[in-house]
N, C-alpha and C positions, 0 to 999 in steps of 0.2 A: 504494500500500500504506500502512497506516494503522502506525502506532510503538504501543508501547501503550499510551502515555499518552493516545491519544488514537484508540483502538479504537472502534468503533461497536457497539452494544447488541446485544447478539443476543436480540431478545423473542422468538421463538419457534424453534427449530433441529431442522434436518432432517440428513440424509445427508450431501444435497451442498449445498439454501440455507439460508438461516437469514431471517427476515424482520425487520426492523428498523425503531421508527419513523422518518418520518420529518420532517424538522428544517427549519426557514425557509435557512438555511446549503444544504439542497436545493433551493433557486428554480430556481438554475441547469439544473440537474440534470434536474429535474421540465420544465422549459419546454423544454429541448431533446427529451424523449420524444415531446411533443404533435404533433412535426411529420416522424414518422416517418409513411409515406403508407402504408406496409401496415399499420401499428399505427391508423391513421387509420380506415382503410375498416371492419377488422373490428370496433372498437370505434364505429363510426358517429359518430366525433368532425367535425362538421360546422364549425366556429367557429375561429375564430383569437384567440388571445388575449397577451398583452403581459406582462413577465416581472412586470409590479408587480401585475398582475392575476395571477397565481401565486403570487404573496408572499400577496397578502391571503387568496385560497382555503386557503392552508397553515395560515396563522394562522388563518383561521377553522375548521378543519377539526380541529385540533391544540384548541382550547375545545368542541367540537361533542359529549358521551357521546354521543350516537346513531349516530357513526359509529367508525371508525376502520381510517385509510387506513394502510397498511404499504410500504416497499420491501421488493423480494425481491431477495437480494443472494447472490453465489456463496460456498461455505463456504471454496474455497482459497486465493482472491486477494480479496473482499469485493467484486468489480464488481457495480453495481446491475444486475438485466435486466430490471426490471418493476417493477411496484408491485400490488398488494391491497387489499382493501377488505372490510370488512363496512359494510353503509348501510341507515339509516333502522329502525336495532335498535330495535323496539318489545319493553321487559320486560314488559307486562301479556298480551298476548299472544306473547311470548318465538318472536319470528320475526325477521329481518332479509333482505335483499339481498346478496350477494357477487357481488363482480365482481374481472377479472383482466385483466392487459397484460401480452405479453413483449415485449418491444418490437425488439429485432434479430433478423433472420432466424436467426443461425448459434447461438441459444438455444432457438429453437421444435422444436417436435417430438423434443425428447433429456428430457420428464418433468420439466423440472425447473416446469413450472407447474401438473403434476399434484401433484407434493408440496409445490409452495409451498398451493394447495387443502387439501391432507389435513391441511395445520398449521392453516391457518385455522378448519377443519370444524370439530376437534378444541378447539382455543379454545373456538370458540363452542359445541358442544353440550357441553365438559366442563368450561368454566370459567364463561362465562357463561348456561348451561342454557339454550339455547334449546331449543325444540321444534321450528320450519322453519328452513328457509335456502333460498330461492328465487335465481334467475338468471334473463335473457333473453341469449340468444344470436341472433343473425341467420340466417338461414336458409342464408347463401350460407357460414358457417362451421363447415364441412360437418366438419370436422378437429375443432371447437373442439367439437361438440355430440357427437362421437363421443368424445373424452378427458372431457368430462362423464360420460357414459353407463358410462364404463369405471370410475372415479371412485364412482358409487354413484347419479346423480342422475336422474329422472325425469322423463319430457317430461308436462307438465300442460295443454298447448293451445299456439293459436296465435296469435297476437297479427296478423291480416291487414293486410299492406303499413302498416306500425307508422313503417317509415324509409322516409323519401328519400332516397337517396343514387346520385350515377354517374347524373342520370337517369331514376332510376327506381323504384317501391318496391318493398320488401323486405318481408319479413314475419319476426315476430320470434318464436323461440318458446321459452316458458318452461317453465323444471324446477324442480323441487324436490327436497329431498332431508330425511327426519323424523328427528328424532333417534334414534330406534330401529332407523332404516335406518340410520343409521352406523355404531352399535355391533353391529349383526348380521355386517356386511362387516369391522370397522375393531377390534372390541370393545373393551370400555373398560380402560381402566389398573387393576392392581393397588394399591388404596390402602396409601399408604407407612405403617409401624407405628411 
C-alpha cells in the first residue's frame, strides 16, 4: 500500500481500476509479468528478455508520443494486474493499435480489463480524437475476442497462421472499432460549462 506522499497517479479512473503511467522504478514489476506462461501464450510473447532490456524498452517507450503504455492497477489496494497500450498512434490519419494483459489468473474474466479498455477507448476517441482503434487477437483466445465483441469492437478479417507458437500456427484476427461506434454504444461526455 502506497502513504500519500507517495501515491501513484491515477491518469485515467474507473469503478474498480484506474490506469497509471508507468515508471522505470517498474523494471521490476514489468519483467516479472513477461514470464507469466498463460499471459505468454495468449499475448504470443515468444522471446525472453533481461531486466536491463526492460529498463531500456520503458525508457524508451516513456520518450516515444506514438505510443503510450499504461499499468492497470486495482482502485482498492493499487495492485498492478496488467498493463495497456495505445501503439503506433498515427495523428494524420488519427488511428492507433490497442493492446491489453491481465496477467494472473484470479483477475481475468471478473471485467476488470473490459473497463481498463473502455478508459482507454475513451482517451483516445475523446481526448486525443482518433477516428480507428484496431486490435489483433489470436484465434485460440476465444474468451479475449468475445469480451472485444461485447466491448463494441468489430472483426475486420483474418490474418492466416500470423503466429507460431506451441508448435504450430495460429491465425490472428483483427477488429476494429470507429469513433462513432463508440459514442453510439458508450456516448460522449456532457461538456463541462
Amino acid at each position: 500500500m502506497h502513504t500519500s506522499a507517495n501515491k501513484p497517479v491515477r491518469f485515467l479512473e474507473g469503478e474498480r481500476v484506474y490506469l497509471r503511467p508507468v515508471e522505470l522504478a517498474d523494471t521490476d514489476l514489468y519483467f516479472g509479468t513477461l514470464f507469466h506462461p498463460e499471459t505468454r501464450r495468449l499475448t504470443g510473447t515468444q522471446r525472453s528478455f533481461t531486466r536491463e532490456q526492460i529498463h531500456r524498452y520503458l525508457d524508451a517507450k516513456s520518450q516515444d508520443s506514438s505510443n503510450l503504455l499504461l499499468l492497470i492497477a486495482l482502485q482498492d489496494n493499487d495492485e498492478v494486474i496488467g498493463d495497456i497500450a495505445l501503439q503506433s498512434i498515427d495523428p494524420v490519419n488519427r488511428n492507433c493499435n490497442i493492446r491489453i494483459a491481465i496477467n494472473e489468473l484470479q483477475h481475468q474474466s471478473k471485467g476488470f480489463g473490459s473497463e481498463a479498455m473502455r478508459l482507454l477507448l475513451g482517451y483516445g476517441f475523446g481526448i486525443l480524437n482518433l477516428h480507428r482503434i484496431e486490435l489483433n487477437v489470436f484465434s485460440y483466445n476465444e474468451r479475449a475476442i468475445r469480451a472485444y465483441e461485447k466491448i463494441g469492437f468489430k472483426q475486420e478479417g483474418v490474418q492466416r497462421e500470423a503466429l507460431y507458437y506451441h508448435h504450430q500456427y495460429h491465425d490472428s484476427v483483427m477488429m476494429s472499432m470507429l469513433a462513432r461506434e463508440y459514442r453510439e454504444k458508450y456516448g460522449a461526455p456532457t461538456p463541462q460549462a
